[in-house]
C-alpha positions as CSV (number, residue, x, y, z in Angstrom):
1,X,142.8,94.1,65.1
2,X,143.3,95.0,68.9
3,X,145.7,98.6,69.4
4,X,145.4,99.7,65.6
5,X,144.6,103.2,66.3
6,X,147.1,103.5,68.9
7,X,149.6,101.4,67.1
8,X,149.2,103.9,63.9
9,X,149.5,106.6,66.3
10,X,153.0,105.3,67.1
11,X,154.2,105.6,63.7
12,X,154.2,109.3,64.0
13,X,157.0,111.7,65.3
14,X,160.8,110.8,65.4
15,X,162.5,112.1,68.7
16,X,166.3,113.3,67.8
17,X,167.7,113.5,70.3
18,X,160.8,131.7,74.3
19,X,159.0,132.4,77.3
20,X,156.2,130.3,78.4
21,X,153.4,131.1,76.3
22,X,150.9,132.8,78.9
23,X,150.8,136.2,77.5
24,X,152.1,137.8,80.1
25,X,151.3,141.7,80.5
26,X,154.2,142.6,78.9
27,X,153.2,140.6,75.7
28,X,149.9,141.5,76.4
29,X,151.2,145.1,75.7
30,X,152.7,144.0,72.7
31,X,149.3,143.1,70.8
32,X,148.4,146.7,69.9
33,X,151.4,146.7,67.8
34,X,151.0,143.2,66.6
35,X,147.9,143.2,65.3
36,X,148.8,147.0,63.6
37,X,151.8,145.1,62.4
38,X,150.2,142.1,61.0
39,X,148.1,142.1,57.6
40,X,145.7,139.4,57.7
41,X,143.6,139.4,54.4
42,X,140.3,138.1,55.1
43,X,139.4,134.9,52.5
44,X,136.1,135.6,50.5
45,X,134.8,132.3,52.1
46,X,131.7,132.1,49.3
47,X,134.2,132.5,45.9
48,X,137.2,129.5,47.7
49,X,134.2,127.4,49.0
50,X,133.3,126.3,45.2
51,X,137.2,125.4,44.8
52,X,137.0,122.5,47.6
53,X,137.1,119.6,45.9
54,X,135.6,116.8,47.1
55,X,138.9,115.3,48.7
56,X,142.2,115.8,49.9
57,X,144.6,115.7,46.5
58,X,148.1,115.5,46.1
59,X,148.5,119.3,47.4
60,X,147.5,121.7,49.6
61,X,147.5,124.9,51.1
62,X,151.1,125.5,53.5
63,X,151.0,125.1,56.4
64,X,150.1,128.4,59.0
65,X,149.2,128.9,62.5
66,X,146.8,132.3,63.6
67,X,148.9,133.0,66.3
68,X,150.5,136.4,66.2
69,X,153.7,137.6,64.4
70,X,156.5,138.9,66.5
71,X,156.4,142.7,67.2
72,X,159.5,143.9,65.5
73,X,161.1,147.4,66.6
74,X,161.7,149.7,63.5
75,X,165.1,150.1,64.3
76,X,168.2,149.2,62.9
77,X,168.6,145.7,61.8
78,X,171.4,142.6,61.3
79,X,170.4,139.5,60.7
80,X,173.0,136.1,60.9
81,X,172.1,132.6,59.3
82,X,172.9,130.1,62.0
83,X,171.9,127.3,59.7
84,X,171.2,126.3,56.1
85,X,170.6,122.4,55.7
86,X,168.9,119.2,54.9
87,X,168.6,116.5,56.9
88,X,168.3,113.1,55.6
89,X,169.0,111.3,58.8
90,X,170.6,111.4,62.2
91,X,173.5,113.4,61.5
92,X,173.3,117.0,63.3
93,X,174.3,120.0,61.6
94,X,177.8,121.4,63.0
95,X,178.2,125.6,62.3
96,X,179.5,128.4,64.3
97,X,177.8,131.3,64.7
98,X,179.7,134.7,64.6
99,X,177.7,138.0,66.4
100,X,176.7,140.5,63.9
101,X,179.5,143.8,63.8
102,X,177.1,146.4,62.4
103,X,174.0,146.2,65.2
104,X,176.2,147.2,68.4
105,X,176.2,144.6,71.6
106,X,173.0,145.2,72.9
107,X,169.9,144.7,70.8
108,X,165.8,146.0,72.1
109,X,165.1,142.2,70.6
110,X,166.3,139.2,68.9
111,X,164.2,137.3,66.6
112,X,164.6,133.5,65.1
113,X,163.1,132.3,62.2
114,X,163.2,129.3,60.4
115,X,161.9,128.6,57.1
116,X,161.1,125.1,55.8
117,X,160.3,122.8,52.8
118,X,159.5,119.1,52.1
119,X,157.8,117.1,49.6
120,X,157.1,113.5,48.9
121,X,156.2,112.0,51.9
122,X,157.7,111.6,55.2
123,X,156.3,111.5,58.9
124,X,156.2,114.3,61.3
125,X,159.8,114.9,62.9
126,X,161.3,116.7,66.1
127,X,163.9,118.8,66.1
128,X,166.1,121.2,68.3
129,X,168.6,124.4,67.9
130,X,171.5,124.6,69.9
131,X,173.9,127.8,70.5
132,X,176.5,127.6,72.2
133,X,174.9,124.7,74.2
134,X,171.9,126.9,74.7
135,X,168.5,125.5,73.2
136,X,166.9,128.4,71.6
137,X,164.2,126.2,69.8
138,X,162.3,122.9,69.6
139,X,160.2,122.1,67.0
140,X,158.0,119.9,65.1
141,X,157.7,119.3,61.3
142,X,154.5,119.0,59.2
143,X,154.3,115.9,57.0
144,X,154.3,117.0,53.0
145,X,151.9,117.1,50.2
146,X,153.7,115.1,47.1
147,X,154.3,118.2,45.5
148,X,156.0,119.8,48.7
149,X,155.4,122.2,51.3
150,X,157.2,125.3,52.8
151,X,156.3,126.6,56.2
152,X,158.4,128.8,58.7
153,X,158.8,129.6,62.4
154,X,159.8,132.6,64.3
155,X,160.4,133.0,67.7
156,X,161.6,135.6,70.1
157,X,164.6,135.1,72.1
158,X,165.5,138.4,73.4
159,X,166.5,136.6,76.5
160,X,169.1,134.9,74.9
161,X,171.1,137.2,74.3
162,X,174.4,137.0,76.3
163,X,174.6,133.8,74.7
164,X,174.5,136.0,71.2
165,X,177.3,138.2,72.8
166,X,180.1,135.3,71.7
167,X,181.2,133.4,68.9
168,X,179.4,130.1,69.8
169,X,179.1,127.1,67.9
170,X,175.7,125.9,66.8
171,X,174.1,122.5,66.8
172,X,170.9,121.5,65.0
173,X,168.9,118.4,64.4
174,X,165.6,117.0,62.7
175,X,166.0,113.0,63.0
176,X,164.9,111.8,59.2
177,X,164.7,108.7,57.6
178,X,164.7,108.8,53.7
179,X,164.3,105.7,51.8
180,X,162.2,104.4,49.0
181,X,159.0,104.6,51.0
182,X,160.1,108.1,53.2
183,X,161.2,109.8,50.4
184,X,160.8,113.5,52.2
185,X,164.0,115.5,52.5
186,X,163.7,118.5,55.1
187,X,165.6,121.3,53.8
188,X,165.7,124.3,56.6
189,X,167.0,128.3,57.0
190,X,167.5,129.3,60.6
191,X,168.3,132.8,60.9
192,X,169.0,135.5,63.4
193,X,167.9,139.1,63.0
194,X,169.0,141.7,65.6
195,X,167.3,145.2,66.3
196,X,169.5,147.8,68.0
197,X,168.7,149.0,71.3
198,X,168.6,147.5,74.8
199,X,165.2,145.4,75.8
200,X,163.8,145.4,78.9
201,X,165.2,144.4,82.4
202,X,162.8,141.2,82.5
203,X,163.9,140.2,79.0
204,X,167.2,140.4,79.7
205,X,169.3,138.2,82.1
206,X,172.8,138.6,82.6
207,X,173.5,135.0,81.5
208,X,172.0,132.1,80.4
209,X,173.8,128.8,81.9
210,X,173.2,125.0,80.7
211,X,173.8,122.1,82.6
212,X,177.7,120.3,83.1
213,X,178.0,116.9,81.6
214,X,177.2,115.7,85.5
215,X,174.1,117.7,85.7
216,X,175.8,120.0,87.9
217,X,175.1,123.9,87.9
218,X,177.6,126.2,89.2
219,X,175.7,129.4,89.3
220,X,177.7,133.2,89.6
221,X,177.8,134.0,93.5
222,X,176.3,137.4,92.5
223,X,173.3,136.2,91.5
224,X,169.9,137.6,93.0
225,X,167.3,135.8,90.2
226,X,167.2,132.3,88.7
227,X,164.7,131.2,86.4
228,X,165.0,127.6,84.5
229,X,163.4,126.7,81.4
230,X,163.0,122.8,80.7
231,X,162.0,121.8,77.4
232,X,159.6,118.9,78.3
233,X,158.5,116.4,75.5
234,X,157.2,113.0,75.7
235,X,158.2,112.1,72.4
236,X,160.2,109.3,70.4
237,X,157.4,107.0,68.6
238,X,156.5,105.0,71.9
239,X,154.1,105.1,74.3
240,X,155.5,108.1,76.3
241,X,154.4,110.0,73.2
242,X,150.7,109.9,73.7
243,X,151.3,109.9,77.9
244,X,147.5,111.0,78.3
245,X,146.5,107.9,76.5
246,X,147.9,105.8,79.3
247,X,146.3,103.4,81.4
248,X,146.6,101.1,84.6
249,X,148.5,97.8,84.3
250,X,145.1,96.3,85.4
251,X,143.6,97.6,82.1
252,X,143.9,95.9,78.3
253,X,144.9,98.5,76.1
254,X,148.1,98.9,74.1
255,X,149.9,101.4,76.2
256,X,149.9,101.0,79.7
257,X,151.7,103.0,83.1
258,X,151.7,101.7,86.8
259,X,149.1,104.5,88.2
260,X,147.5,106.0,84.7
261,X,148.3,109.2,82.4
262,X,149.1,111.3,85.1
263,X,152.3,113.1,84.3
264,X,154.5,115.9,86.2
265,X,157.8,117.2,85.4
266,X,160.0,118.3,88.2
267,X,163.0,119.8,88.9
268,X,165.1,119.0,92.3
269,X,168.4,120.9,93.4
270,X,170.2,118.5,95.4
271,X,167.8,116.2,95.3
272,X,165.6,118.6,96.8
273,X,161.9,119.6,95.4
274,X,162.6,122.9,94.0
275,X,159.3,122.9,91.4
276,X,156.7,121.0,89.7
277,X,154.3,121.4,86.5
278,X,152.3,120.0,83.9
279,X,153.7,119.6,80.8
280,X,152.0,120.7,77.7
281,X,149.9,117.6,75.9
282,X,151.3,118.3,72.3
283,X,149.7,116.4,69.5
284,X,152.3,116.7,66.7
285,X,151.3,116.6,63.0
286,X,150.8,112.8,62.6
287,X,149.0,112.6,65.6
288,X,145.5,110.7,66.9
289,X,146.2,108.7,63.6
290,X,145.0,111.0,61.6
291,X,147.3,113.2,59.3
292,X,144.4,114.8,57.7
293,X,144.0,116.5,60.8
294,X,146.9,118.8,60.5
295,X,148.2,119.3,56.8
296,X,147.3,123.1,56.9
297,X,146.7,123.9,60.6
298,X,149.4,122.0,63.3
299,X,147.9,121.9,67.5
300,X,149.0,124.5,69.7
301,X,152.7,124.8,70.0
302,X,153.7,122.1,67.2
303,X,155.8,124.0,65.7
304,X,157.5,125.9,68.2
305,X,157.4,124.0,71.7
306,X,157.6,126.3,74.9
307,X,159.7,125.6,77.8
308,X,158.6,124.9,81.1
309,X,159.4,127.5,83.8
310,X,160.2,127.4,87.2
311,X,161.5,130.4,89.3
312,X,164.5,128.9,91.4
313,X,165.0,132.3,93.2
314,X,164.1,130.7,96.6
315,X,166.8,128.6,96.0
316,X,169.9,131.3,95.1
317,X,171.4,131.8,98.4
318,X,172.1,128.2,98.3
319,X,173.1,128.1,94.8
320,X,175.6,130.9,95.3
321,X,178.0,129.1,97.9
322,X,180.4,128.8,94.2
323,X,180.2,125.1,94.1
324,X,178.5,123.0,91.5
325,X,174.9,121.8,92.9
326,X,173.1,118.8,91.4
327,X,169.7,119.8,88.8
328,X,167.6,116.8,88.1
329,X,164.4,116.8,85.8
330,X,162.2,113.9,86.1
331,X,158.7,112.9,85.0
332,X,156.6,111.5,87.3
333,X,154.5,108.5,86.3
334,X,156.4,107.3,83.5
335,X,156.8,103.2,83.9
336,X,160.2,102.5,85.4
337,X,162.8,101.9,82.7
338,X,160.7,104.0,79.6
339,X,161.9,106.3,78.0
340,X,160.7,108.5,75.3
341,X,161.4,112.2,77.4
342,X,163.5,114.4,76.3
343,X,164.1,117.6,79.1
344,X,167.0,119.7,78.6
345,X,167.8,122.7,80.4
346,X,168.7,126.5,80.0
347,X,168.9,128.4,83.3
348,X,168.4,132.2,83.1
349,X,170.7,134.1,85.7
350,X,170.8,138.1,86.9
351,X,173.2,139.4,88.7
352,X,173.8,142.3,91.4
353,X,176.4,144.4,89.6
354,X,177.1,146.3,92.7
355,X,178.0,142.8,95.2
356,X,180.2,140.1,94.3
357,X,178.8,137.5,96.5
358,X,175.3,137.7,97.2
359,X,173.9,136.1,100.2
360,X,170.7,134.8,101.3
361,X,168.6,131.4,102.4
362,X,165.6,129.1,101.8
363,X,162.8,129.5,104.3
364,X,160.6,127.2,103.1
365,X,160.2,123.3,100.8
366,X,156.6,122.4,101.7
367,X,155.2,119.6,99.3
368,X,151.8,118.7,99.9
369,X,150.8,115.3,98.9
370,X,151.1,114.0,95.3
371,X,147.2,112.6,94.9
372,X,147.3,110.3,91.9
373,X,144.0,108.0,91.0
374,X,143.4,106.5,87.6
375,X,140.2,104.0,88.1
376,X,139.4,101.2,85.5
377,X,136.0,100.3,85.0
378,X,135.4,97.2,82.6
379,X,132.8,96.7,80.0
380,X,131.8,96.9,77.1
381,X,133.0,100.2,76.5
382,X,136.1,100.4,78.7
383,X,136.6,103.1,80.9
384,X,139.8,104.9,82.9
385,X,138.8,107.4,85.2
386,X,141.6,110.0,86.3
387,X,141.7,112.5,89.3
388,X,145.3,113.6,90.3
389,X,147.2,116.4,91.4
390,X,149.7,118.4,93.6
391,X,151.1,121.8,95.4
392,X,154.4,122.7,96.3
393,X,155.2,125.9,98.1
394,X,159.1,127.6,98.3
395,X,160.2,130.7,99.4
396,X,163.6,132.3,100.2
397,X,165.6,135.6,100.6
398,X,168.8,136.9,98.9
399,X,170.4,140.0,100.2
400,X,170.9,142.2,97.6
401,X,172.8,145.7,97.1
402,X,169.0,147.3,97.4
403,X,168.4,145.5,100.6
404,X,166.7,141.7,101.1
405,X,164.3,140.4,98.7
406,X,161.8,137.8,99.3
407,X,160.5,135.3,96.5
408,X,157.5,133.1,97.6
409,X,156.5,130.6,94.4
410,X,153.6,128.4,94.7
411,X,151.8,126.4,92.0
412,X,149.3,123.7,92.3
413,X,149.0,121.5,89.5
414,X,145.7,119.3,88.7
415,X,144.4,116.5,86.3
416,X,141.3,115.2,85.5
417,X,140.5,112.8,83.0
418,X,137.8,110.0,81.2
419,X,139.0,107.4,78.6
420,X,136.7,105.2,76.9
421,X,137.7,102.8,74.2
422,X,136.1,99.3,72.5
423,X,137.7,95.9,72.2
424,X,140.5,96.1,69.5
425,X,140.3,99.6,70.2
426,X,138.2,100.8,67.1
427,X,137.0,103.7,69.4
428,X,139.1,105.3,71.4
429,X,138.3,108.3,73.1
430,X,139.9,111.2,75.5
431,X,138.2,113.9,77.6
432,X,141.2,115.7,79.8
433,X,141.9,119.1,81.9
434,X,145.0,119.8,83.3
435,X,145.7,123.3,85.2
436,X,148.7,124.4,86.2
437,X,148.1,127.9,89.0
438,X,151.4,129.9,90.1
439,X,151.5,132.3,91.5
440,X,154.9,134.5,92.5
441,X,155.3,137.2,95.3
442,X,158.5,139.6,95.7
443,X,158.7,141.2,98.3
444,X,161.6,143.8,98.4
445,X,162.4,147.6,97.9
446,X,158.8,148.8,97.2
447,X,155.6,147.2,97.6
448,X,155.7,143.4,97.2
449,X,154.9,142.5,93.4
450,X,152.6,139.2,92.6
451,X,152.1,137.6,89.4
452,X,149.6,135.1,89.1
453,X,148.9,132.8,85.8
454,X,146.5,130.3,85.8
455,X,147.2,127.6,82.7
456,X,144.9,125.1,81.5
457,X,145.2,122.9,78.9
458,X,142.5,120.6,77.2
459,X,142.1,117.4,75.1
460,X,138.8,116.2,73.9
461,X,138.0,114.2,71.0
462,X,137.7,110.6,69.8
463,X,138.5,108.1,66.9
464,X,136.8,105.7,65.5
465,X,137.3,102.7,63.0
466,X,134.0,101.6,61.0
467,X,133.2,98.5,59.4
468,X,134.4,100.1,55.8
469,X,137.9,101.0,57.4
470,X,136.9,104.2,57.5
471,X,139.1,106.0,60.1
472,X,137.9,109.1,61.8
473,X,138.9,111.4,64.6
474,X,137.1,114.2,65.8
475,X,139.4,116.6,68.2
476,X,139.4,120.1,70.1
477,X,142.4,121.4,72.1
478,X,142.9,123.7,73.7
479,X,145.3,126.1,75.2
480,X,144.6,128.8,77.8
481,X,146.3,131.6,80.7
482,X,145.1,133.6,82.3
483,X,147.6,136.4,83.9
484,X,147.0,139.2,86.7
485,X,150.3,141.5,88.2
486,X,149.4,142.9,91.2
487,X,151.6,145.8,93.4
488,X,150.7,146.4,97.2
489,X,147.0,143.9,96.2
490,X,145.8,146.6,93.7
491,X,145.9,145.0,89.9
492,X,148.0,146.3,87.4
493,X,148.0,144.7,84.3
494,X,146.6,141.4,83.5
495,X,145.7,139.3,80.1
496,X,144.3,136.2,78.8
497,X,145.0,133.7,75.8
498,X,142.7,131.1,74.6
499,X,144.1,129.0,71.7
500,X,141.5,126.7,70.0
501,X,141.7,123.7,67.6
502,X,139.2,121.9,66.2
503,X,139.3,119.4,63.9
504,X,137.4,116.2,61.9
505,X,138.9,114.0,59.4
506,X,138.1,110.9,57.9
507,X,139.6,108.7,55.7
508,X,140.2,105.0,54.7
509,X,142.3,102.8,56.1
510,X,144.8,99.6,54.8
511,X,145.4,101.4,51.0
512,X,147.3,103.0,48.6
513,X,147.6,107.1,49.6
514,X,145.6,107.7,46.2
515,X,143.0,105.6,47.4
516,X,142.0,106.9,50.7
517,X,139.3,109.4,49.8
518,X,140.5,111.6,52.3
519,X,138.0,114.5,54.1
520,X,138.6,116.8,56.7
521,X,138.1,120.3,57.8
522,X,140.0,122.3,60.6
523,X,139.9,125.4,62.6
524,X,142.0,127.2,65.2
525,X,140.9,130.8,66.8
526,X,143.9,132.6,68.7
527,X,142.9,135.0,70.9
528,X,145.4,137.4,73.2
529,X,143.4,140.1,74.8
530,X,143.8,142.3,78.0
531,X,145.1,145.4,79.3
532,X,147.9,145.9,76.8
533,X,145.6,145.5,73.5
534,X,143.8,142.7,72.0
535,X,144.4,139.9,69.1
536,X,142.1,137.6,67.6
537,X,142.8,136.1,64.1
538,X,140.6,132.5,62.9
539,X,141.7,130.1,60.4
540,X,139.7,127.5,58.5
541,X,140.3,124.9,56.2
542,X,138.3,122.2,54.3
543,X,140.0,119.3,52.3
544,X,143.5,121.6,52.7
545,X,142.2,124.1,51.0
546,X,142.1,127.9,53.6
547,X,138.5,128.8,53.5
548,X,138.9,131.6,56.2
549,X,141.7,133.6,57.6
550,X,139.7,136.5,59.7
551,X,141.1,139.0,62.4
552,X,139.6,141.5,64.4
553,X,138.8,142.3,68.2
């Protein structure tokens, strides 16, 4: 019976192939009108809690998530379908999308949605949305009820907008299997609406570049600011999909890594350090072998996975010599010849409109050392004890048509971690932190700018099999930032997000779906607060039915 909670865990999401969400001050600025935007009706918890019933049934409520809607300007609108499909299998969607005549060239913001159904019963699935080569989303699916769900996405992306400028063609893709077991079809509307007016400078970069077919980037030689976004998942139904799970060759468990869980994406230029982070622990909808978990409320970021970021302006006056320069993302401590990553790249690019060939250097590549201890203690309740982390420092200077600018970027990354788990694995239990600090000066015309974010992410929770084959998993995640701009050392603006899940579900294992006498109850509190305006909207749900939906600051 060894690895049958991890092994079920495997049988969850199918890999095919906006910003980073750390409420920045400008979002944070956003929330007044967010929340005055949003109508939240509060659930008269006394009158749904006597329509519970006793177990999960053959429906339940869609699927929602109490983070907040996107702000939407009340100006003119167009909005452009870039897809309507099903997918039944590996085959992409092929379109091409046309830019809308009526809304002008420049639009204040850009907003995707996609709207989904499914019934029947299928696994979670992954799936991206290409234009024009650019990924403007990766997402998750939720697995069905048998009478079928619906659930949608939206997504700003404002800041990719020169890609919008052009007929482009568009490439999307949710891997699916449908046969007589796996009978769901996912039928999805991705759609493009445009508001008139120009957004702001940050939002805005002059182009948005993806990778040659060598993993070369040619940038413009104008360029002054460089920002890549890497959509990091560990994904595919292997082990790579539940990384933080992983222990030390010298353990017995069912998914093992040389050193441990300890995971770190990267990005080099020229085979050169250029930045490190953590990448997100997403739990998709099938995940911790326990569906239950998520029919109604998906983890943190299921359904709409954020980018990694790293600011490469250190690195411009080398990138703007006009020649192609090798990018490379890789994963530290993934097991030599694994796969189950997926990283593609967009790379975010403003230009000086006033030089055509801006100049400049890289003044410093200091890597501190990568600390990396995972620490197996045997027994009867097996233990992996993890302690690992890293800095890297860069800075450089471009010279610009308003004089030299000077980007220092620094961000220390940390894990630490305790997994516990029984022979045969019938408990199996995670407690993990990981932080991720950057902090970026500029230092230019003006007084020098700083913005520091401090991200943590969290994991705690366990699952256990009983005698009866009763499965149950008890989880809380978490996702956090904390933000602070300062100008000259004097603060001016900063915010903070704390996104919570909590969940425990139970139900029994080895039978017929009708006969699992499934329970479970789940809450998520979403809270974006600071010197813009303030969100806070709770969910809560018992046997998929919503028993709360509150909001208020």
């Amino acid at each position: 019976m060894r690895s049958r909670i991890v092994m079920s865990m495997l049988a969850g999401a199918t890999l095919l192939a906006s910003t980073l969400l750390v409420a920045s001050p400008a979002q944070a600025a956003d929330t007044k009108t967010q929340a005055a935007d949003t109508k939240i009706q509060t659930v008269d918890t006394k009158a749904q809690v006597a329509d519970v019933p006793a177990e999960f049934g053959t429906d339940w409520h869609d699927p929602l998530t109490a983070a907040p809607p996107i702000a939407k300007p009340a100006t003119k609108s167009c909005q452009v379908t870039l897809a309507d499909t099903e997918f039944r299998d590996f085959t992409p969607y092929q379109g091409t999308y046309t830019p809308p005549k009526s809304c002008g060239g420049h639009w204040s913001k850009v907003v995707l949605r996609l709207d989904g159904t499914v019934k029947g019963r299928q696994y979670d699935r992954l799936g991206y949305l290409h234009v024009g080569g650019v990924e403007i989303l990766r997402t998750s699916t939720p697995e069905p009820s048998p009478d079928g769900i619906a659930w949608s996405v939206e997504k700003d992306v404002t800041r990719y907008s020169a890609t919008f400028r052009s007929t482009q063609d568009v490439e999307m893709l949710i891997g699916n299997v449908v046969d007589d077991t796996y009978t769901g079809v996912i039928g999805v509307k991705a759609t493009l609406t445009f508001y008139e007016g120009r957004p702001a400078a940050a939002q805005a970069p002059d182009r948005v570049l993806t990778l040659a077919t060598d993993s070369t980037l040619t940038t413009p030689r104008n360029t002054e600011r460089i920002v890549a976004e890497v959509y990091a998942t560990g994904s595919g139904g292997g082990c790579e999909e539940f990384w933080y799970l992983a222990v030390p060759d010298s353990a017995p468990y069912s998914c093992q890594a040389d050193k441990g869980p300890y995971r770190e994406v990267q990005i080099k230029v020229d085979g050169q350090l250029a930045g490190i982070a953590a990448p997100f622990p997403n739990v998709w909808t099938g995940g911790w072998s326990d569906p239950f978990l998520w029919y109604v409320i998906p983890g943190p970021r299921a359904f709409d996975v954020k980018p990694i970021e790293y600011d490469l302006t250190p690195f411009a006056g080398l990138l703007n010599d006009g020649r192609p320069h090798h990018i490379d993302i890789s994963v530290v401590g993934v097991p030599e010849g694994q796969t189950g990553w997926s990283a593609p790249v967009n790379v975010l690019v403003w230009q000086d409109a006033q030089r055509a060939h801006v100049t400049g250097k890289l003044t410093l590549d200091r890597a501190g050392t990568l600390a990396n201890s995972s620490t197996y203690t045997p027994g009867s309740e097996e233990r992996v004890d993890t302690d690992a982390g890293h800095r890297l420092t860069t800075a450089g200077y471009v010279d610009t048509s308003h004089g030299r600018v000077r980007t220092t970027v620094d961000r220390t990354l940390a894990n630490t971690s305790v997994h516990r788990w029984t022979d045969g694995e019938n408990m199996d239990g995670l407690d993990a932190t990981w932080t991720d600090d950057e902090s970026v000066t500029v230092d230019g015309r003006g007084p020098a700018r700083t913005t520091a974010t401090h991200r943590t992410y969290t994991m705690n929770g366990a699952t256990t099999i009983g005698t009866d084959d009763r499965l149950r998993t008890v989880l809380t995640l978490g996702d956090r930032a904390a933000v602070v701009d300062t100008r000259d050392g004097r603060r001016t603006g900063w915010s903070r997000l704390d996104d919570t899940y909590t969940g425990d579900a139970t139900y029994t294992l080895n039978v017929p779906r009708d006969q699992r006498h499934a329970v479970g109850t789940s809450s998520e509190r979403y809270r974006l607060y600071g010197s813009g305006g303030c969100y806070d909207r709770s969910l809560a749900t018992a046997q998929g039915v919503l028993t709360e939906d509150r909001s208020g600051c």
